[in-house]
Backbone as ProteinMPNN parsed JSONL, in Angstrom:
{"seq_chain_A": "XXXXXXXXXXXXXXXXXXXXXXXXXXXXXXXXXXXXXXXXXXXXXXXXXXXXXXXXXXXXXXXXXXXXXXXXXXXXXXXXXXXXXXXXXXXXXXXXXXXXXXXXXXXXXXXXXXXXXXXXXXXXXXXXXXXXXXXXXXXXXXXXXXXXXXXXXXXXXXXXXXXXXXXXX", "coords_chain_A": {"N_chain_A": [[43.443, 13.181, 26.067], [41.584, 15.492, 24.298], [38.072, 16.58, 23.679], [35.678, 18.427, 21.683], [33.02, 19.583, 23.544], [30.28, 20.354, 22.534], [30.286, 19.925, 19.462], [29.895, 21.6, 15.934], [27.264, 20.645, 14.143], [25.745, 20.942, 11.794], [26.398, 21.278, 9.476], [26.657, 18.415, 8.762], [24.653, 16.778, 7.719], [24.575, 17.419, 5.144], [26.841, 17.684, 3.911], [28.173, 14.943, 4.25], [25.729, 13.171, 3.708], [23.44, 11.534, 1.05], [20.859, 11.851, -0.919], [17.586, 10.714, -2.087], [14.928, 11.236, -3.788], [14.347, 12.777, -1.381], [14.713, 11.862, 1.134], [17.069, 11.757, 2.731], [19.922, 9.798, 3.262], [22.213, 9.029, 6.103], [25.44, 7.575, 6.926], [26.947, 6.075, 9.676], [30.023, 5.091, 10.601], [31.602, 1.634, 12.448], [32.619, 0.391, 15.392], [35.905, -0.899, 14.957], [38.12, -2.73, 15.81], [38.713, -4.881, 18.462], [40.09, -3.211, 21.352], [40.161, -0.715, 20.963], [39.538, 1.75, 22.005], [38.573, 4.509, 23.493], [35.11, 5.746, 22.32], [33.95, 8.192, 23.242], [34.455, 10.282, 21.739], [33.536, 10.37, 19.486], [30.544, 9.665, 19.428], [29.788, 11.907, 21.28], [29.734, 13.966, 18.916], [27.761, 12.258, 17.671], [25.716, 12.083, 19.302], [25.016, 15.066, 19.391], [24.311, 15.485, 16.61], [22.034, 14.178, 15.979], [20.67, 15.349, 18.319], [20.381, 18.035, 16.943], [19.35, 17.313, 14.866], [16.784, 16.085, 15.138], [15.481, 18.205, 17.16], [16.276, 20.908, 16.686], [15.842, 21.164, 14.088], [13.25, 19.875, 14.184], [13.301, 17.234, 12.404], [12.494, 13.794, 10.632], [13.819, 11.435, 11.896], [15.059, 8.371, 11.362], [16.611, 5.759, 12.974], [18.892, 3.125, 12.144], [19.662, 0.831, 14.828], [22.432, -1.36, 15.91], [21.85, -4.27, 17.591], [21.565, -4.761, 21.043], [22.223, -2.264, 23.807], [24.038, -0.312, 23.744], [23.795, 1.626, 22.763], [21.692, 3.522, 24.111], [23.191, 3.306, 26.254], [25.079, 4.9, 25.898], [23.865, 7.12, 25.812], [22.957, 8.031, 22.888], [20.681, 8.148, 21.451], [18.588, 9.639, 22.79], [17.048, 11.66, 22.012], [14.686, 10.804, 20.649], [11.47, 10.207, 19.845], [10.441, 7.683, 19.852], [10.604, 3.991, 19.957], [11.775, 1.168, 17.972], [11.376, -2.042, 18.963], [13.162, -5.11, 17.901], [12.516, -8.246, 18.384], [13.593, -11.522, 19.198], [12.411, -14.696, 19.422], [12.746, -15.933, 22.3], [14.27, -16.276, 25.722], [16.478, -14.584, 26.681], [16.477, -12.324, 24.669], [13.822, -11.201, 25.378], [14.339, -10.636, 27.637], [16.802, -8.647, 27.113], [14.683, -6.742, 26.138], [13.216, -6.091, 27.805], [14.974, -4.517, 29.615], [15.817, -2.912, 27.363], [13.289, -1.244, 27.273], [13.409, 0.079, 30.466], [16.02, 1.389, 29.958], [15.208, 3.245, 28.31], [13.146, 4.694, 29.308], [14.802, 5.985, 31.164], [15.805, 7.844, 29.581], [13.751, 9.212, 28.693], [12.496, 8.431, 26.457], [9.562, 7.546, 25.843], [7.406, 6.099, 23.886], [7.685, 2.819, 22.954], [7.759, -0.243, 21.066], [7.084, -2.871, 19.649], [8.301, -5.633, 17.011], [8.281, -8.62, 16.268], [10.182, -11.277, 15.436], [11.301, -14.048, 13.195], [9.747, -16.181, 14.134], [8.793, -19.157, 14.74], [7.392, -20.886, 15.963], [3.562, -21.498, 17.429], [3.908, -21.545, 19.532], [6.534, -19.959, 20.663], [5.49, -17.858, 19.534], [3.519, -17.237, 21.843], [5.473, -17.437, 24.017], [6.536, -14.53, 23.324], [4.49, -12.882, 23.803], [3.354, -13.322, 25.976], [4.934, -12.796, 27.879], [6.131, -10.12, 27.504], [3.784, -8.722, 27.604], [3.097, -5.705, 28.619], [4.021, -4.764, 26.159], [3.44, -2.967, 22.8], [2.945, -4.633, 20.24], [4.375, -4.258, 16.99], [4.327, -5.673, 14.891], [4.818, -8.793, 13.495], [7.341, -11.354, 12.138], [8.014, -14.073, 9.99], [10.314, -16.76, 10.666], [12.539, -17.351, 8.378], [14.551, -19.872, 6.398], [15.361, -19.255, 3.857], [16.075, -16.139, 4.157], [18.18, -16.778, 5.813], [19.818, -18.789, 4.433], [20.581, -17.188, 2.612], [22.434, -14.947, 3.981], [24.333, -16.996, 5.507], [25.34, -17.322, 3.07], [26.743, -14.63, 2.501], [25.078, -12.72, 1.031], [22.646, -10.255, 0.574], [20.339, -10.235, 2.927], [17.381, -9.095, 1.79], [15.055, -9.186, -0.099], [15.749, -12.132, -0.127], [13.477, -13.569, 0.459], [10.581, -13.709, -0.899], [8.118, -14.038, -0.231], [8.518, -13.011, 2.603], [8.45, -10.117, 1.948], [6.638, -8.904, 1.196], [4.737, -8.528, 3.861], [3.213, -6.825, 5.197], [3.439, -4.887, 8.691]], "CA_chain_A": [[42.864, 13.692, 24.852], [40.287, 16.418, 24.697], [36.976, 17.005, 22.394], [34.396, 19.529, 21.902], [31.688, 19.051, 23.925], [29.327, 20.964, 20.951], [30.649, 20.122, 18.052], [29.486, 21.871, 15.026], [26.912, 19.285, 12.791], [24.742, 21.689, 11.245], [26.68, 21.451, 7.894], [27.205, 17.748, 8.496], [23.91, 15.974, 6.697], [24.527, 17.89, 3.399], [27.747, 17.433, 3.038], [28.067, 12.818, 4.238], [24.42, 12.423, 3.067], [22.778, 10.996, -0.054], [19.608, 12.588, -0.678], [16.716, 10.303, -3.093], [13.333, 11.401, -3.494], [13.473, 13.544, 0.171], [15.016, 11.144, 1.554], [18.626, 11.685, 3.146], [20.626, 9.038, 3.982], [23.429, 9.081, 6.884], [25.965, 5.903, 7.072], [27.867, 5.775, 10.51], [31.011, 3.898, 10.788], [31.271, 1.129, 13.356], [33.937, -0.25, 16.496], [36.24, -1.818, 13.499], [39.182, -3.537, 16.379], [38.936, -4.41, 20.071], [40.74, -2.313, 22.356], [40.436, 0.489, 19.918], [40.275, 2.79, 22.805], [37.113, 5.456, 23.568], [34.379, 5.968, 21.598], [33.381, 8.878, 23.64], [33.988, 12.122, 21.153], [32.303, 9.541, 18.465], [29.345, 9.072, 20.489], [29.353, 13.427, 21.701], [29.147, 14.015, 17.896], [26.854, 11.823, 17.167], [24.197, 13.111, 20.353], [24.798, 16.442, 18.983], [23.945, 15.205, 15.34], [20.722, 14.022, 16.185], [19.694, 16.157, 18.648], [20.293, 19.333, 15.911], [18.021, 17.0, 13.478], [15.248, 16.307, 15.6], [14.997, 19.103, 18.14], [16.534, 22.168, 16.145], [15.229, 21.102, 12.6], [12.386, 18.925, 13.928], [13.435, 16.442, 10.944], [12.237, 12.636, 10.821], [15.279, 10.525, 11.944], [14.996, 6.663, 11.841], [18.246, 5.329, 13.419], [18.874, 1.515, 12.481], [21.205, 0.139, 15.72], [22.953, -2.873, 16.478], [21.481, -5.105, 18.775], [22.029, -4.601, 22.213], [21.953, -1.452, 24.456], [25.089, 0.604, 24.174], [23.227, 2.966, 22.244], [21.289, 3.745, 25.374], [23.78, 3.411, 28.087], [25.655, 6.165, 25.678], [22.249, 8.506, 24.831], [22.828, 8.497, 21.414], [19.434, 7.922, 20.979], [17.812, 10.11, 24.117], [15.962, 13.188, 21.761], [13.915, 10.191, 19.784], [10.445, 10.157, 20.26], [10.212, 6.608, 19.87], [12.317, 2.944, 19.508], [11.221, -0.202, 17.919], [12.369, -3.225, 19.457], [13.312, -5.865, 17.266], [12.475, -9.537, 19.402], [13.371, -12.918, 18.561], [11.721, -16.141, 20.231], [13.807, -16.379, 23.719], [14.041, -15.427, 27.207], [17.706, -13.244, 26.389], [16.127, -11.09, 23.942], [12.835, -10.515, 25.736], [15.088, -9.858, 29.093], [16.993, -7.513, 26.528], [13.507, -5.855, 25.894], [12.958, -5.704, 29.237], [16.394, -3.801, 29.635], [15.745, -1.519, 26.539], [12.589, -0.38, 27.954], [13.948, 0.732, 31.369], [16.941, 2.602, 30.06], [14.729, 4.179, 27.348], [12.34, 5.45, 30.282], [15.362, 6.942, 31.552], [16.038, 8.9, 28.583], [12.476, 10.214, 28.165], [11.237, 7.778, 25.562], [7.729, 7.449, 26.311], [6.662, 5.278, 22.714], [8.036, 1.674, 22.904], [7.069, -0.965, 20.391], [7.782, -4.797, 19.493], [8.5, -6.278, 16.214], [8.731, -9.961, 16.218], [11.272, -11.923, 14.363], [12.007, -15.235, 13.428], [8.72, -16.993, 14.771], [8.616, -20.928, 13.95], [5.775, -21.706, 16.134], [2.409, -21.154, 18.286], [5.047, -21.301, 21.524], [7.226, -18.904, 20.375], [5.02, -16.146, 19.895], [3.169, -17.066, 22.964], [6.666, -16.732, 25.218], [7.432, -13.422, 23.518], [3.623, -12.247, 23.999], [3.277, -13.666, 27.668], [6.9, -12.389, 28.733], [6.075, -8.45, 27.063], [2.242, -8.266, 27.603], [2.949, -4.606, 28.103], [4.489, -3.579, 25.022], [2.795, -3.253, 21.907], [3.609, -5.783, 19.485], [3.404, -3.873, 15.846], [3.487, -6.917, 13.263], [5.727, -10.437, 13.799], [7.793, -11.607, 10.695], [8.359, -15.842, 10.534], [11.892, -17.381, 10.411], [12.862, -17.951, 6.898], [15.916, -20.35, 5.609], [15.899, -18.486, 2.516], [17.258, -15.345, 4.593], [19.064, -17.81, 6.774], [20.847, -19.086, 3.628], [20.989, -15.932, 1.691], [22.999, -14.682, 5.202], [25.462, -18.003, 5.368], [26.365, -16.606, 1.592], [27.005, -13.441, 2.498], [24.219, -11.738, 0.485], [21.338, -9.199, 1.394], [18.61, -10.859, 3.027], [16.926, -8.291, 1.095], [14.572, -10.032, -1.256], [15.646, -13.583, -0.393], [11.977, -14.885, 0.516], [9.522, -12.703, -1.413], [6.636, -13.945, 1.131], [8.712, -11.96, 3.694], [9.117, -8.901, 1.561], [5.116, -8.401, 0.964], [4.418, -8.783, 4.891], [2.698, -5.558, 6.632], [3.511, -4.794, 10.063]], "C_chain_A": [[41.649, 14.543, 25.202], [39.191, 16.602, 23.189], [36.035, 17.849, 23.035], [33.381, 18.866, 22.55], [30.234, 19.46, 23.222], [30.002, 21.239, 19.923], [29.601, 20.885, 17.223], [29.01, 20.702, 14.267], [25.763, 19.923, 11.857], [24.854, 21.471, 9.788], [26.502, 19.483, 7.657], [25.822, 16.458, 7.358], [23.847, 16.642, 4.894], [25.888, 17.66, 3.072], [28.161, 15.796, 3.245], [26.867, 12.46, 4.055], [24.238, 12.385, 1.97], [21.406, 11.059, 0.211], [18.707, 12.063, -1.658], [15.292, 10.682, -3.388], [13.009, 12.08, -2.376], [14.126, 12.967, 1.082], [16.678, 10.864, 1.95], [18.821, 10.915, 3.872], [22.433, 9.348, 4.772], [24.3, 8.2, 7.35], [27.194, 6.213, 8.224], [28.402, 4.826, 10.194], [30.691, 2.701, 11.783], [32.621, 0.465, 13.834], [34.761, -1.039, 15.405], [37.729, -3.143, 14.749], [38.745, -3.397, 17.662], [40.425, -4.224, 20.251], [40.996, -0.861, 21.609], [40.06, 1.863, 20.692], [38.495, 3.13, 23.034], [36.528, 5.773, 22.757], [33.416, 7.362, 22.056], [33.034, 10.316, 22.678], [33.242, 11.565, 19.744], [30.375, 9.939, 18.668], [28.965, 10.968, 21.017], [29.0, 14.271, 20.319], [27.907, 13.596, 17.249], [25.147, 12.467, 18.031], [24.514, 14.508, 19.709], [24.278, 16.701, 17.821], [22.629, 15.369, 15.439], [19.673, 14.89, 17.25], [19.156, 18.142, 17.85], [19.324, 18.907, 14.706], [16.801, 16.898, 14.035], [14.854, 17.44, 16.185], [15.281, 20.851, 16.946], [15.65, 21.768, 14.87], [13.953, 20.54, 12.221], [12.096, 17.925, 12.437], [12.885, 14.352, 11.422], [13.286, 11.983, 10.821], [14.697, 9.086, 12.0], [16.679, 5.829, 11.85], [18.023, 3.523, 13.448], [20.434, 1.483, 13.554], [21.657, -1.057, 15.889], [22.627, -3.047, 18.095], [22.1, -4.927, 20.032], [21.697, -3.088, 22.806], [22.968, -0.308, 24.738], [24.645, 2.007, 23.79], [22.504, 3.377, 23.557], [21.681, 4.348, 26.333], [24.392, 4.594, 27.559], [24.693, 7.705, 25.475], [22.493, 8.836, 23.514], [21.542, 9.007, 20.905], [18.661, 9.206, 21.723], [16.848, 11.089, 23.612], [14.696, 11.988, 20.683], [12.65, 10.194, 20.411], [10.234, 8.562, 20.594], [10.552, 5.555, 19.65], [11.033, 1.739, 19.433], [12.339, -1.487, 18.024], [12.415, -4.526, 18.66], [13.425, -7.176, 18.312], [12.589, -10.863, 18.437], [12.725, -14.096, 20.408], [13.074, -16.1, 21.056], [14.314, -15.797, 24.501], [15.108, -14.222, 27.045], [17.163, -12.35, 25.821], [14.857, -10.965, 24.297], [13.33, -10.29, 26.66], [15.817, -8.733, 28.104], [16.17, -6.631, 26.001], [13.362, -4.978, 26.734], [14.141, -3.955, 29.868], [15.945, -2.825, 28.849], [14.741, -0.459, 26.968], [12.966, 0.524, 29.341], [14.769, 1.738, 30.995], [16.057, 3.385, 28.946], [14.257, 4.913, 28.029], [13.381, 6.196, 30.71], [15.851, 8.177, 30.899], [14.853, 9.227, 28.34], [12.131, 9.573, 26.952], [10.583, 6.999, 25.905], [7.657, 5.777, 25.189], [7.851, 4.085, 22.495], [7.41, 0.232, 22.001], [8.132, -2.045, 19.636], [7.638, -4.792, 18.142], [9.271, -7.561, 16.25], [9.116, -10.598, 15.446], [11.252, -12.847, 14.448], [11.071, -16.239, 14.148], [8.383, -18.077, 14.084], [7.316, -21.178, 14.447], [4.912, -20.737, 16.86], [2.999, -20.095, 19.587], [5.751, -20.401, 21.451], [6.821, -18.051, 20.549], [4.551, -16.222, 21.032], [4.06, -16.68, 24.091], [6.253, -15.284, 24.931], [6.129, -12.571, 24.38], [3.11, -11.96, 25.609], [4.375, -12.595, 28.379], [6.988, -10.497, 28.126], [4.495, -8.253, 26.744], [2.232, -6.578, 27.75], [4.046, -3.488, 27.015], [3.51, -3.511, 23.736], [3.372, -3.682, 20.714], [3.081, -4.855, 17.504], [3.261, -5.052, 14.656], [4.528, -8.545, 13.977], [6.534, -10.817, 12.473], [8.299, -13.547, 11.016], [9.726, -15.552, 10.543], [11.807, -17.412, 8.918], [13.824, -18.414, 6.566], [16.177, -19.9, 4.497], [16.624, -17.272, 3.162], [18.178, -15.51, 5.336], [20.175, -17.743, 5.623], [21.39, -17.808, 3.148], [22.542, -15.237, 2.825], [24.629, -15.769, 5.079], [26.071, -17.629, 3.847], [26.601, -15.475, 1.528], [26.358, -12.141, 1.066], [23.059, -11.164, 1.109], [20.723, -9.744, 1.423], [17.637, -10.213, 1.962], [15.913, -9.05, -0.126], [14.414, -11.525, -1.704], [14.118, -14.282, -0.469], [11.093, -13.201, 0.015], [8.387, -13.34, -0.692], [7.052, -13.324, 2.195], [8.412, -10.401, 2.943], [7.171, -8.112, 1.426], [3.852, -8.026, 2.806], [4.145, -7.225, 5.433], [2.642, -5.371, 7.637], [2.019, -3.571, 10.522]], "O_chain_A": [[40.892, 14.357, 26.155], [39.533, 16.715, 22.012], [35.676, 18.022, 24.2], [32.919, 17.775, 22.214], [29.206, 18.823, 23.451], [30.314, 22.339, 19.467], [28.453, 20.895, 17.667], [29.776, 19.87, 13.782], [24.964, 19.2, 11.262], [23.916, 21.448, 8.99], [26.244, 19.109, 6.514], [26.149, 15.602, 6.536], [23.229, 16.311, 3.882], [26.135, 17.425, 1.89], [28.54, 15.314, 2.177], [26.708, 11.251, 4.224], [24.866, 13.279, 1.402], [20.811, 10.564, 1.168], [18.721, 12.89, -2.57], [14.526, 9.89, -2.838], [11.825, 12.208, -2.062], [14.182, 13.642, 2.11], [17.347, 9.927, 1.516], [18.3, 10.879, 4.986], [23.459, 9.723, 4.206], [23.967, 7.867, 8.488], [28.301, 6.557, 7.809], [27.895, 3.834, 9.671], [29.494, 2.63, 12.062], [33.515, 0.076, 13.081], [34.116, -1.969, 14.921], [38.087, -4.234, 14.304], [38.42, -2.316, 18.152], [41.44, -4.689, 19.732], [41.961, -0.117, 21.78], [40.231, 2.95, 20.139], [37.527, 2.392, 22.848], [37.26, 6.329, 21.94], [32.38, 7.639, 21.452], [32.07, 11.081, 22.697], [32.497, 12.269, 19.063], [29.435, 10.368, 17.999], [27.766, 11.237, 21.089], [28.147, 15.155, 20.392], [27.18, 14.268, 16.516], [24.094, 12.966, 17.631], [23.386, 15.0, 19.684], [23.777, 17.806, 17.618], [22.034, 16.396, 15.111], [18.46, 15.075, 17.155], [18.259, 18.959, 18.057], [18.735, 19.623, 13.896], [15.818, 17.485, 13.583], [13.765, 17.847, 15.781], [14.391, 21.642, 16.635], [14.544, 22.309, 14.872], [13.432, 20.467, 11.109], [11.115, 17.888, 11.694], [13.04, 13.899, 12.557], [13.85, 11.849, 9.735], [13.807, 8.832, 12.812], [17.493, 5.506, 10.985], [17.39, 2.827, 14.241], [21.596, 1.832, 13.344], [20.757, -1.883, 16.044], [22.887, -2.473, 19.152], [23.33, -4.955, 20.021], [20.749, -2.591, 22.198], [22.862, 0.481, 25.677], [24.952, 3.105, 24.253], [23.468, 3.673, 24.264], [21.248, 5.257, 27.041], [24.451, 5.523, 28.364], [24.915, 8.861, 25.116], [22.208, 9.951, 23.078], [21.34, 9.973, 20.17], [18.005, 9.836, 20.893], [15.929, 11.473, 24.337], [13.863, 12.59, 20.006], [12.69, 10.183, 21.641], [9.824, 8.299, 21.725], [11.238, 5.74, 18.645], [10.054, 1.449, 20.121], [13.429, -1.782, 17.534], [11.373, -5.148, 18.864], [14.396, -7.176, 19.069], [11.993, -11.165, 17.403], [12.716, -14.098, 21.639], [14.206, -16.208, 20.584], [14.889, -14.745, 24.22], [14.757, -13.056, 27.225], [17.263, -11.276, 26.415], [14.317, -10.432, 23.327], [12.76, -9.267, 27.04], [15.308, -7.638, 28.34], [16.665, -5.691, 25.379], [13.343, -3.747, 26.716], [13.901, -2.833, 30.314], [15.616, -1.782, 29.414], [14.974, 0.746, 27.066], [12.787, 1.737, 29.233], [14.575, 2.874, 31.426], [16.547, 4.506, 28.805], [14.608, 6.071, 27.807], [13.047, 7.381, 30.723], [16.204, 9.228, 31.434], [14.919, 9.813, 27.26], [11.349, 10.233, 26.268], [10.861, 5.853, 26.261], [7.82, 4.641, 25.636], [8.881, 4.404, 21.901], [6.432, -0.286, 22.541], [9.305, -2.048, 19.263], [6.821, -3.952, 17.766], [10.497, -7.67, 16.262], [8.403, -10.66, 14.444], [11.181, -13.247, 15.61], [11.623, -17.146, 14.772], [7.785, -18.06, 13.008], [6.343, -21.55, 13.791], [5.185, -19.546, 17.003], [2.842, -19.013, 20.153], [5.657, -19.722, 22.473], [7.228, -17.245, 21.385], [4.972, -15.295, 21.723], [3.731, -15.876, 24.963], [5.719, -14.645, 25.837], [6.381, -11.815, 25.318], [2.695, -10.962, 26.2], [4.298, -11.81, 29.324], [7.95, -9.791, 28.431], [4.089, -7.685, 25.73], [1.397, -6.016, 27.042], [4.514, -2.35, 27.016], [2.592, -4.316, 23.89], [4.301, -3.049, 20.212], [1.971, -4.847, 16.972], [2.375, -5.232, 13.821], [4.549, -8.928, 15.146], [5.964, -10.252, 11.54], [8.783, -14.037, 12.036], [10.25, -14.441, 10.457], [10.687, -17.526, 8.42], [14.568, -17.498, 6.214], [17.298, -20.118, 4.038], [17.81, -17.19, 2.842], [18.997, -14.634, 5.614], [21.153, -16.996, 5.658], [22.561, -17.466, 3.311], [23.633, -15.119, 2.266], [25.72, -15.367, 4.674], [27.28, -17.699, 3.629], [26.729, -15.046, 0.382], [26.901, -11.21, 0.471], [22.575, -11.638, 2.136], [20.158, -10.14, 0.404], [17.087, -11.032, 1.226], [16.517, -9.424, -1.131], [13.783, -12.094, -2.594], [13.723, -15.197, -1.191], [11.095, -12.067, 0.494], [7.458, -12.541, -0.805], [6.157, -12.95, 2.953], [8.111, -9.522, 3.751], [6.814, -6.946, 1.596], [2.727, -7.533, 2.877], [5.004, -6.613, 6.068], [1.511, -5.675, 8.017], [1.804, -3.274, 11.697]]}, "name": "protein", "num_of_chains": 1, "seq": "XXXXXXXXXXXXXXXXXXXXXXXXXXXXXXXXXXXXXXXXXXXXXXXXXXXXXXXXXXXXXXXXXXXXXXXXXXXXXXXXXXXXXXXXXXXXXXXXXXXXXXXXXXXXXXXXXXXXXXXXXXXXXXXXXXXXXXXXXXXXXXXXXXXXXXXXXXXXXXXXXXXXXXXXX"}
């Protein structure tokens, strides 16, 4: 199989975006079956997307990703100025910090920054703080069983604990 290696995306945020107040939204699909083959001319679209919004249009992108690092190992990400790392309490996901930072350095993002999740205790934050002394930590958010539950019922965290929702990072 063959794909463009520069696709055309110039047209593509006006005609799959939703635009509120200034504010255009862009909703990628996602891997829907394993063994569903290459994701490569996915993934050459998508770097061409973003690097025609930030670099050609200098536009404000904020890319939410799923956990983990494929975004990375593929450069989806590579023209961003900057990535916030979402951490929960425990050695895997501050070694997956660890990880995001390295391959980010290899893509040329400089600006690296923590947001802590899901913090029950003292010890907790102290691991994540001890174990990523050089990142900069921008706010922490607790655990909450209200977005726990809300989650096990398959509704939007979104609003479950209104003492999360008022929280300033």
């Amino acid at each position: 199989m063959f794909f463009k290696l520069n696709p055309r995306v110039d047209d593509i945020p006006q005609k799959f975006g939703i635009e509120i107040d200034g504010v255009r939204l862009l909703v990628a699909g996602t891997v829907k079956a394993g063994g569903s083959g290459c994701y490569c001319p996915e993934n050459v679209l998508l770097k061409s997307l973003f690097r025609h919004l930030v670099v050609d249009r200098e536009e404000i992108v904020i890319l939410d990703m799923e956990a983990g690092i494929e975004h990375l190992s593929r450069g989806t990400c590579e023209n961003m100025d900057a990535l916030i790392i979402v951490v929960e309490p425990g050695l895997r996901s501050v070694q997956t910090a660890r990880t995001v930072r390295k391959m980010s350095l290899d893509l040329g993002i400089r600006d690296l920054f923590i947001v802590v999740n899901k913090v029950r205790t003292d010890e907790e934050e102290k691991l994540i703080e001890d174990n990523l002394d050089n990142f900069i930590i921008l706010g922490k958010l607790p655990y909450s069983d209200r977005v726990r539950e809300s989650d096990l019922k398959h509704f939007s965290p979104c609003g479950a604990d209104e003492e999360l929702t008022f929280i300033k990072l």
